[in-house]
C-alpha positions in Angstrom: 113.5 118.4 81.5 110.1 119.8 82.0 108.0 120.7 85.4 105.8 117.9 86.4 102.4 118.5 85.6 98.7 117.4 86.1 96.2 115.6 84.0 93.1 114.4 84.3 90.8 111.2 82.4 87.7 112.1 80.6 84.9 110.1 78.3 83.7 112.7 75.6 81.3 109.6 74.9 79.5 109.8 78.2 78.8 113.6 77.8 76.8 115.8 75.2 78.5 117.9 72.8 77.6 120.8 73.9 79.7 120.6 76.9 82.8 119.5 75.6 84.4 122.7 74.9 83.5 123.8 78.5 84.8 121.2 80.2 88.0 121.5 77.9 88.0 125.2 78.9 87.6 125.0 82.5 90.3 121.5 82.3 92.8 124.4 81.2 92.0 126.9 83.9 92.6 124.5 86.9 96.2 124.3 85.2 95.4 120.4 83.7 97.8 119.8 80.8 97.0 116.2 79.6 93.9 114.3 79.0 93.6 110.9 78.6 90.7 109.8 76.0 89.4 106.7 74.5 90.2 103.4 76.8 86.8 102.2 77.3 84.9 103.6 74.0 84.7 100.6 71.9 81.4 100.5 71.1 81.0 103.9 69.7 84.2 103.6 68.0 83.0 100.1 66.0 79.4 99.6 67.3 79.4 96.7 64.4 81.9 94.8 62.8 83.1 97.3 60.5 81.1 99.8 60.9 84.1 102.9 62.0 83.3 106.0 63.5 86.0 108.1 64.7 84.8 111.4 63.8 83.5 112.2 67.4 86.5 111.6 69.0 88.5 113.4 66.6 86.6 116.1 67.1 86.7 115.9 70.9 90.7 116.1 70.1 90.1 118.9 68.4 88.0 120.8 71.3 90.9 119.5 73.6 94.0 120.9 71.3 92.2 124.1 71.3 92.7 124.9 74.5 95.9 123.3 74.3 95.4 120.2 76.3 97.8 117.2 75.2 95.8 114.1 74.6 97.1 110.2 75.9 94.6 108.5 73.6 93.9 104.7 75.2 93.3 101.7 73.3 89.9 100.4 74.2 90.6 97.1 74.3 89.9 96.1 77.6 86.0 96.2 77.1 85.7 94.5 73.5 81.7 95.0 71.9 79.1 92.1 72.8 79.3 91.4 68.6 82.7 90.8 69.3 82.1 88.1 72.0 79.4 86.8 69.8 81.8 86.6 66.8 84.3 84.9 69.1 82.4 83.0 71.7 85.6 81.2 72.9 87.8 84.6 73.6 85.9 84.4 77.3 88.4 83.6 80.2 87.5 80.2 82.0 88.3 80.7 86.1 90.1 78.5 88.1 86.6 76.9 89.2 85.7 75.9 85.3 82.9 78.6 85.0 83.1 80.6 82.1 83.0 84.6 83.1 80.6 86.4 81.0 79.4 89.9 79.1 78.5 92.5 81.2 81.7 94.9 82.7 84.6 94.5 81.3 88.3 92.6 80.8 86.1 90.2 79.5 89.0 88.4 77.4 91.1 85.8 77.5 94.7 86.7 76.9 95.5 83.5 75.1 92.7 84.0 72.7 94.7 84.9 69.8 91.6 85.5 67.7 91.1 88.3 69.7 94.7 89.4 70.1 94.6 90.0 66.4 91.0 92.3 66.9 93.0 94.1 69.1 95.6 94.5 66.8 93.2 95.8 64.3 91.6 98.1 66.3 94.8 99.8 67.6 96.1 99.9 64.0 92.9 101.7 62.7 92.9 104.2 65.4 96.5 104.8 64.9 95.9 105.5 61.5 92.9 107.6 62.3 94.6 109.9 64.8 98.3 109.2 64.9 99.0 112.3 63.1 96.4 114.9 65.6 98.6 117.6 66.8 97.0 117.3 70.5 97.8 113.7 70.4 100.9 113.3 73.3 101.0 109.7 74.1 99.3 106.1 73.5 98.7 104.1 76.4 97.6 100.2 75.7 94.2 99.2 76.9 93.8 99.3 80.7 94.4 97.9 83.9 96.3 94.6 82.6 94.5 91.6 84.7 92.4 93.7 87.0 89.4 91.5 88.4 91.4 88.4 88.6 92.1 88.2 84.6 95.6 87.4 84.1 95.1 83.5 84.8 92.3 81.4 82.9 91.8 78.1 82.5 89.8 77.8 79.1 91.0 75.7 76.1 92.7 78.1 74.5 95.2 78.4 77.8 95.8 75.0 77.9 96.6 74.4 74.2 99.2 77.8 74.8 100.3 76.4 77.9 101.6 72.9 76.0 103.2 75.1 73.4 104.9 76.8 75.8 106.5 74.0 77.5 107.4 72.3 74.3 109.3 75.4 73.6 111.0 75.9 77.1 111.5 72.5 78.1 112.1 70.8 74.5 111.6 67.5 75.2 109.1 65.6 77.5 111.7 63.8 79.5 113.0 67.5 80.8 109.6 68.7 81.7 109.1 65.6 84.0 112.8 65.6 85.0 112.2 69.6 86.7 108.7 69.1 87.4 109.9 65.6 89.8 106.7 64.2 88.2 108.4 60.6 89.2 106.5 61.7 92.6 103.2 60.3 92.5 103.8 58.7 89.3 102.8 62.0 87.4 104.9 61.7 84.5 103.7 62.5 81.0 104.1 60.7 77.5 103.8 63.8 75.4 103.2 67.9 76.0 99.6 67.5 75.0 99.1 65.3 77.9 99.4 68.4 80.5 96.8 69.5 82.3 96.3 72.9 83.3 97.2 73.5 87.8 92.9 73.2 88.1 90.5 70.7 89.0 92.7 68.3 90.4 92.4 66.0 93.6 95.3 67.7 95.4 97.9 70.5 94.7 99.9 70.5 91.2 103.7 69.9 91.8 104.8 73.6 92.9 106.7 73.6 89.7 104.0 72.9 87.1 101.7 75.5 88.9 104.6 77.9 88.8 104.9 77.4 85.3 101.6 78.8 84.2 101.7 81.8 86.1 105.1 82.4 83.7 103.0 81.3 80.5 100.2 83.7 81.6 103.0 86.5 82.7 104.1 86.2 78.9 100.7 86.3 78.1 100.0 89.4 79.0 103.9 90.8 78.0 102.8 88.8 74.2 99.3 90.8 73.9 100.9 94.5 75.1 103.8 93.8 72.4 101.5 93.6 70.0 99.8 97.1 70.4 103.2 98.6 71.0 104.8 97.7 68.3 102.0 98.9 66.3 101.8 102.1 67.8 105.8 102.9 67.7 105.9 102.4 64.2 103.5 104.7 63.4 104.8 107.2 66.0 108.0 106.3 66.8 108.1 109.9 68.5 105.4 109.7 71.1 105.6 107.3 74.6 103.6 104.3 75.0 102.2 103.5 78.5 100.4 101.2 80.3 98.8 101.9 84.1 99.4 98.9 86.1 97.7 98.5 89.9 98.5 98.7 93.6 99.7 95.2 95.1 99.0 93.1 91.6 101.7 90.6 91.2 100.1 88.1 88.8 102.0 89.0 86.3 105.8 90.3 85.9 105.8 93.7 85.6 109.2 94.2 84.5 109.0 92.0 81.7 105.6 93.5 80.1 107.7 97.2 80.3 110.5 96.0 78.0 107.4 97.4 75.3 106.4 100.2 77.5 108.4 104.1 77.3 106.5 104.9 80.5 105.3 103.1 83.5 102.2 104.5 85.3 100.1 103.5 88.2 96.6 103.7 88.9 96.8 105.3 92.3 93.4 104.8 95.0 95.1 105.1 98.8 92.1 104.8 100.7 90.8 101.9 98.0 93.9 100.0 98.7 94.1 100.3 102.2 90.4 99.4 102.7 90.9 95.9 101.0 94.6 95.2 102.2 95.5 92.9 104.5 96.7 95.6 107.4 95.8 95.2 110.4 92.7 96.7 112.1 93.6 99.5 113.7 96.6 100.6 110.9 93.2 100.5 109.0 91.3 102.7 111.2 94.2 105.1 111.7 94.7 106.2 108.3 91.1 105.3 107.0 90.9 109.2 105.0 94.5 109.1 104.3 96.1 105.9 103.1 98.5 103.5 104.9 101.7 105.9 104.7 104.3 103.6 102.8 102.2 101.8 100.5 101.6 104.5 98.0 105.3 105.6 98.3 106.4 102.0 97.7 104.4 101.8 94.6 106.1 104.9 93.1 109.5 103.4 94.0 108.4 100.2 92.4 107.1 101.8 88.8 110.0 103.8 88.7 111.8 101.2 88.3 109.8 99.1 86.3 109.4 102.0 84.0 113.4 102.6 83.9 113.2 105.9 85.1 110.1 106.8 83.7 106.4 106.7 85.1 103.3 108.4 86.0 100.0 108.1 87.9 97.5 107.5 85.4 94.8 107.1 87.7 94.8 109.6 91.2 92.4 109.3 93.5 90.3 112.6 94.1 87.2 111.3 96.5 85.6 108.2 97.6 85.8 105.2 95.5 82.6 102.9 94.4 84.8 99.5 94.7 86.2 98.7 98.5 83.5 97.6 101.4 84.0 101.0 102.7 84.6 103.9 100.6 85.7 106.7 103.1 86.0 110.5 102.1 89.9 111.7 102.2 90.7 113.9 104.6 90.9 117.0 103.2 94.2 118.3 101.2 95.0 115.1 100.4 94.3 114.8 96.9 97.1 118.0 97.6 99.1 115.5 99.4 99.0 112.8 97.4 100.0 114.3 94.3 102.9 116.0 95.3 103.9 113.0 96.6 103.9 111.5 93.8 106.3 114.2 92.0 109.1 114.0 95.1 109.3 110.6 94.5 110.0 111.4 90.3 106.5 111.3 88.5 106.1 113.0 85.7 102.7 113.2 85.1 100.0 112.9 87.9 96.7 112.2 86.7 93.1 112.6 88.3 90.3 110.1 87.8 88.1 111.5 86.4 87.1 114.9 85.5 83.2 114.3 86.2 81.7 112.0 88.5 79.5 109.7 86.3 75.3 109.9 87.0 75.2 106.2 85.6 76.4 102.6 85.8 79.0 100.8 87.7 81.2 103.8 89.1 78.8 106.7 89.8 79.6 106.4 93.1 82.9 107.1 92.3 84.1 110.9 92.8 85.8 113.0 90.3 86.9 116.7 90.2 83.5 117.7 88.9 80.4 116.6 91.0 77.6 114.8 88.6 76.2 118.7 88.6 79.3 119.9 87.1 80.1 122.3 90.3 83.6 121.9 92.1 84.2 118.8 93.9 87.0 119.3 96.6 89.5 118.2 94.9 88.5 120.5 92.2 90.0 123.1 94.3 93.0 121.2 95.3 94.2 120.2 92.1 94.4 123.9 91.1 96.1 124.9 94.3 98.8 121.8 92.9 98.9 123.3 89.7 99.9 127.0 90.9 102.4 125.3 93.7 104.6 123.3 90.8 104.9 126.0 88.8 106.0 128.4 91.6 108.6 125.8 93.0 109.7 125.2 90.1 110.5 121.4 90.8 112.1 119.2 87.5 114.9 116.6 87.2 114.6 113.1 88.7 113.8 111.7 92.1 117.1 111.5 93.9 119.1 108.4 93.2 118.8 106.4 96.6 121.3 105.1 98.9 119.5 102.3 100.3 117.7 99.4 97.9 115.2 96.6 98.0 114.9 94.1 95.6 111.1 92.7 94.3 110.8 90.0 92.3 107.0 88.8 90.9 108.2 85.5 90.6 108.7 85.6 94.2 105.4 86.5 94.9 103.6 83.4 92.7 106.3 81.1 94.4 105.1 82.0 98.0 101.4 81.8 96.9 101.9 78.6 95.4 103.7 77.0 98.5 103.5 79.6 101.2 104.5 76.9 104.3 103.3 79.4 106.4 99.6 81.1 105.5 100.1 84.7 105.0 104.0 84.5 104.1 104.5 86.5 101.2 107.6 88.3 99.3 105.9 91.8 99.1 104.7 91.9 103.0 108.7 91.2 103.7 109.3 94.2 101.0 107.0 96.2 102.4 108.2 95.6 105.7 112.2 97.0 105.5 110.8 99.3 102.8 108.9 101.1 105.3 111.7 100.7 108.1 114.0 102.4 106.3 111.2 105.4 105.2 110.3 105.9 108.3 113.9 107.8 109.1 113.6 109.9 105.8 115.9 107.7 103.9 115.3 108.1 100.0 115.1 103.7 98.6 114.9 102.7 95.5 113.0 99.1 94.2 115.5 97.1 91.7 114.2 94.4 89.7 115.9 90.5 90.0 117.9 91.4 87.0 119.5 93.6 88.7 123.9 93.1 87.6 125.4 95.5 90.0 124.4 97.3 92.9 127.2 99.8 93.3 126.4 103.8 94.6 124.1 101.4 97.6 125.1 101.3 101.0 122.5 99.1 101.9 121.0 96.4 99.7 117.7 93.9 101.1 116.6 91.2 99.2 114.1 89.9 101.1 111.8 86.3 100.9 113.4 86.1 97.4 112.2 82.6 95.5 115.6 81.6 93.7 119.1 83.4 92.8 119.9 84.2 89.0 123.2 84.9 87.7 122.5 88.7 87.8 122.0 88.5 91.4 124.8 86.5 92.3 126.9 88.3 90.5 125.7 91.7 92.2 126.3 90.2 95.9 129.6 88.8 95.0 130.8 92.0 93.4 129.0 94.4 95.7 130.7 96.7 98.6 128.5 97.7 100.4 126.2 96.1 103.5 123.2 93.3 102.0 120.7 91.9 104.2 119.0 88.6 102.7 116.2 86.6 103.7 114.5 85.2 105.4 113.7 82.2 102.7 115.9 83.9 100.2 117.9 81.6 98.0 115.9 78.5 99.2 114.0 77.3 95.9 116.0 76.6 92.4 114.4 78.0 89.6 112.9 74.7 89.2 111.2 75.4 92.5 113.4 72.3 94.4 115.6 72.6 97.6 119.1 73.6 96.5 121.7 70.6 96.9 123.5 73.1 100.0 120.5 74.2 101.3 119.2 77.5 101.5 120.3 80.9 101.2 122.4 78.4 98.6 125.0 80.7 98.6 129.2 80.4 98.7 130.3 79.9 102.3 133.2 82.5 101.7 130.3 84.7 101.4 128.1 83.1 104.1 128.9 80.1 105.9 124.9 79.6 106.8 122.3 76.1 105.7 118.6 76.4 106.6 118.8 72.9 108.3 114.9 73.0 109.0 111.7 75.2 109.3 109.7 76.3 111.9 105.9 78.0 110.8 104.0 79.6 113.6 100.5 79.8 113.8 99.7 83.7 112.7 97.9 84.0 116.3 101.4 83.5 118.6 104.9 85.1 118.5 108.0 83.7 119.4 109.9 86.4 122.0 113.1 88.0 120.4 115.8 89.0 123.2 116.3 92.5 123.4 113.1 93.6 121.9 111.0 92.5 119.0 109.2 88.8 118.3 109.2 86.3 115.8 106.1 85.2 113.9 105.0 83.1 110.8 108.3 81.9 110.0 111.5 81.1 111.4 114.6 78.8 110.0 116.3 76.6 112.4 119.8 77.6 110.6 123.4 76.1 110.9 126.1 78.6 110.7 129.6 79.5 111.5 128.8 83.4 110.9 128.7 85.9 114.0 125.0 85.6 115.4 123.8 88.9 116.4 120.4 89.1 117.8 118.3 85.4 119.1 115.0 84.5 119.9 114.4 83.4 123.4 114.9 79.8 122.8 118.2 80.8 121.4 117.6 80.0 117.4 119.7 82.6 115.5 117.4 85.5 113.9 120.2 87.6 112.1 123.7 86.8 111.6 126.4 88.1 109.8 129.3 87.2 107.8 131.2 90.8 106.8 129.2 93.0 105.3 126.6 90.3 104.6 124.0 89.9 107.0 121.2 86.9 107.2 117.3 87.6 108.8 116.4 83.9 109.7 112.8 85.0 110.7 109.9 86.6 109.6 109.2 89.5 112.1 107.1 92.0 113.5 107.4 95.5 112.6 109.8 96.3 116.3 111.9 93.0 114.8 112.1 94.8 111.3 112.9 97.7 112.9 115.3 97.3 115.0 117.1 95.6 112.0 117.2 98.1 110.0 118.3 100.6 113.2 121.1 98.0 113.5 122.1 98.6 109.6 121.8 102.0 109.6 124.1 102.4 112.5 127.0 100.1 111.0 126.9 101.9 107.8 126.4 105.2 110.2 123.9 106.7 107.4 122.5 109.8 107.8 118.9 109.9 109.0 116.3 112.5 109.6 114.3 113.1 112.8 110.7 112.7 111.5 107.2 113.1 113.3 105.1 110.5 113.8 103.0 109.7 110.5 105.4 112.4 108.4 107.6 110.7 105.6 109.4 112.6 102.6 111.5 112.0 99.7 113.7 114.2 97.5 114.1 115.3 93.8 115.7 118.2 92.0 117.2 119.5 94.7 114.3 119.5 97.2 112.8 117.3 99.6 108.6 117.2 99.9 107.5 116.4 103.6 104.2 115.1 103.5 102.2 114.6 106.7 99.8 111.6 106.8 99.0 112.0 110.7 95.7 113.5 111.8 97.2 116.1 113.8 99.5 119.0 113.5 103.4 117.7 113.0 106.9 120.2 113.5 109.4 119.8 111.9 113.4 119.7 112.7 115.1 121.5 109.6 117.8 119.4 108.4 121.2 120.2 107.8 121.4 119.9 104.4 118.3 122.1 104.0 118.5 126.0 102.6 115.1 126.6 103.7 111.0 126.3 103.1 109.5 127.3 99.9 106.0 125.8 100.1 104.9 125.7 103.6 107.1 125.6 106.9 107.9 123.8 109.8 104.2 123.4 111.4 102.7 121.2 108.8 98.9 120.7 109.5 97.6 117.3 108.8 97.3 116.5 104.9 100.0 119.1 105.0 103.1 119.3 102.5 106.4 121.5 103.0 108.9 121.8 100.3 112.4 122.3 101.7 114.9 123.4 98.8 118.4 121.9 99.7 121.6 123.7 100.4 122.9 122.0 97.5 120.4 122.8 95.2 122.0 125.0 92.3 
């Protein structure tokens, strides 16, 4: 397997000739092997129906494969020409308000439209033909971004004559849609499918299970309209990897599912983007405002690694200040450093920088790059070379380190939970999040599993936290699984038809757990209910009947985790002390090894090394582990935006 290795995104169309092979040349000299080309150059590609010019961009392949730069070409699909909108006036999505969204940026389709699902096939088939066969060409990725700017759900007719054939299909007759939708309530029952109205406009809420519905026929939406440019692509290259760059926190659709026609998973990476519009609290936010909250980014490599099978990338890295959050600080400097070799610990292959120039014009020119919009060195510049030498000195390849500690995230979890949250701000990632980052904060390497998970052996420790429903694959993991599993709170309390299990929840065997969720308790977001011994309660807590061993109790004495074996129950949403402690608690029973980590320093190993990474604003020491053979990239001291690379003893 090769080194990982640094690329960076580039628009030949926004430049002059003239500069091309410069930039190319220069590209090549910071040590940038891949370029990615093409996503957002529709209109110069087909600036009329018809009317194909792909010369310029072959030649900016050419300039590229010159200086032996491997090109991901993108699919420019995400901003279709305005002929195309007037030759298909419908393909606009309609939001959840009615109001049509117009021309002017970009995503400006509807993913039902399948007028326009056939342009796109079209297009990518063209430029497949046109430059499928370029020697720099190194991978496809399919158009951009999938449902950034709130664009995987619309309401237009198009998604409501989709929508009907899509229950048709699942539900098969009318009398079962009504039957799992308990449309008997309120007298909501339909005649035919083409009665159903999309979840919008309506007096009150849709039934939970109708508005969980769509957000599965607009997940397979989006899987539909990325199979279609796949399966394009792969048959003209069967050889080169198809990608897509998905987001930070975007759940609306199911990630998993789009990937079964993806080779590699990759992320568009923005720490200080995300953290400025994330729901952290205030002073998490000021802490780390030129750094990025320290889990999150970490979390979302996990999570595409999985999603990816192994495979992924950052497509997009942050290298400066961002043009889109309220505030758009400037990253404390090495972190662009930081963040990238970051990225590779936790197994990326490719870490890419957006962009390579810092655009003089339109939407993002307030949006940095590794050039300034002079063309001198912008920090990063400087950093991404330094990244460059360091991975090629270490000499860093393999995988990340298989993890003995996993979470489980589910999407479907996450549109559950919005569409009946109980308690406002309750969601399945926050819970995720939450023992994700417990567990990180002791230098324990996790990996993210899917819902379809079938076994969990080589774990110790298995959370499935504030999951929606069980599956067969699921319950077939827990029943067959030796090691210690910590579910909840909420999990197991919705059928897939989003009703209350017969049992109750966690609606699991009582040889397994003897536990029912009698009744629910939400708290107002601004109070916490005491936990004895240390931690507090707050959101959510289950009022729970159980013959298992109780183990820790709030200070009215409701159960908050109990355990049955090696299964243990978290009947409470909690703060971060109540997560932690937890997890402290698990740790100890399974007596896992743990490392003794500064304040704001977190790591994660691969290849036989493990990358410490500081994200404090001061100077950190480090406590060489046992397992370790020694530094080779920095030391103990690690100055803040500092990494160290410790190779292990084990390492051959």
């Amino acid at each position: 397997m090769t080194s990982p290795a640094l690329g960076v995104c580039y628009y030949p169309e926004h430049w002059p000739e003239d500069v091309w092979e410069s930039d190319a040349a220069r590209m090549a000299e910071v040590g940038i092997q891949w370029v990615r080309i093409g996503e957002f150059a529709w209109s110069r590609l087909e600036a009329t129906p018809g009317n194909l010019t792909f010369d310029w961009i072959i030649r900016a392949m050419d300039v590229l494969g010159r200086h032996g730069l491997k090109v991901v070409f993108g699919t420019p699909t995400a901003t279709p020409p305005r002929w195309m909108v007037d030759k298909h006036p419908d393909m606009l999505a309609v939001d959840i308000n009615g109001r049509r969204r117009g021309f002017g940026s970009r995503r400006h389709y509807d993913f039902s439209h399948l007028g326009y699902r056939e342009e796109c096939a079209r297009i990518t088939r063209l430029l497949a033909d046109a430059v499928g066969s370029h020697p720099a060409l190194g991978a496809w990725q399919t158009d951009n971004e999938y449902g950034c700017h709130d664009t995987t759900y619309s309401y237009s007719p198009a998604a409501k004559e989709g929508f009907q054939r899509w229950l048709a299909e699942k539900y098969g007759s009318v009398e079962a849609l009504n039957q799992a939708w308990g449309n008997v309530f309120w007298s909501m029952e339909y005649n035919r499918f083409d009665q159903v109205e999309l979840p919008n406009l309506l007096v009150e809420k849709p039934t939970p299970a109708h508005a969980l519905d769509f957000r599965r026929y607009s997940s397979d939406q989006v899987s539909a309209f990325n199979k279609v440019q796949y399966d394009i692509l792969k048959a003209k290259r069967p050889d080169l990897p198809v990608i897509h760059n998905f987001m930070s926190r975007y759940t609306d659709f199911d990630h998993y599912d789009l990937a079964e026609t993806l080779d590699i998973a990759s992320w568009d990476s923005y720490p200080l983007g995300h953290l400025a519009v994330s729901d952290e609290p205030d002073e998490v936010k000021r802490q780390y405002r030129r750094q990025g909250e320290p889990d999150n980014t970490a979390f979302h490599h996990d999570l595409y690694r999985a999603v990816g099978h192994g495979r992924w990338w950052i497509m997009e890295q942050q290298p400066g200040p961002v043009n889109w959050a309220d505030f758009n600080p400037d990253p404390l400097p090495g972190m662009a450093r930081l963040w990238a070799w970051e990225a590779f610990s936790h197994g990326a292959e490719v870490v890419t920088y957006f962009r390579w120039r810092q655009a003089p014009f339109a939407q993002e020119q307030m949006h940095a790059g590794l050039l300034r919009p002079d063309s001198e060195p912008a920090p990063a510049y400087h950093e991404a070379m330094e990244v460059a030498e360091e991975i090629k000195a270490v000499g860093m390849a393999g995988t990340a380190t298989k993890g003995r500690v996993a979470v489980v995230f589910d999407y479907q979890s996450e549109w559950a939970w919005e569409v009946q949250p109980q308690a406002k701000g309750f969601t399945h990632g926050a819970h995720v999040r939450a023992v994700y980052s417990a567990f990180r904060k002791h230098g324990i390497d996790i990996d993210v599993l899917p819902p379809s998970t079938k076994s969990f052996a080589g774990y110790d420790i298995v959370a499935i936290p504030a999951l929606f429903a069980w599956n067969d694959d699921l319950r077939t993991a827990i029943a067959d699984f030796e090691g210690h599993l910590l579910i909840g709170p909420r999990s197991g309390s919705k059928t897939q038809d989003f009703s209350i299990p017969s049992r109750l929840g966690p609606d699991l065997p009582s040889n397994q757990l003897d536990l029912k969720v009698m009744r629910v308790d939400s708290i107002d977001p601004s109070l916490e209910v005491e936990v004895k011994g240390s931690g507090g309660v707050h959101l959510w807590r289950e009022r729970i009947e159980t013959k298992a061993n109780v183990v820790i109790e709030d200070a009215e004495g409701w159960p908050v985790l109990v355990n049955q074996g090696k299964l243990y129950y978290l009947g409470a949403s909690g703060t971060k002390a109540l997560v932690q402690r937890v997890v402290d608690y698990l740790i100890e029973e399974v007596d896992l090894p743990i490392l003794a980590l500064p304040a704001g320093v977190r790591c994660r190993t691969r290849d036989g090394f493990r990358v410490y990474v500081n994200y404090g604003s001061g100077r950190a020491t480090l406590t060489q582990a046992k397992d370790e053979a020694g530094y080779v990239l920095g030391g103990a001291e690690l100055p803040a935006a500092g990494v160290t690379v410790a190779r292990l003893a084990t390492a051959g």
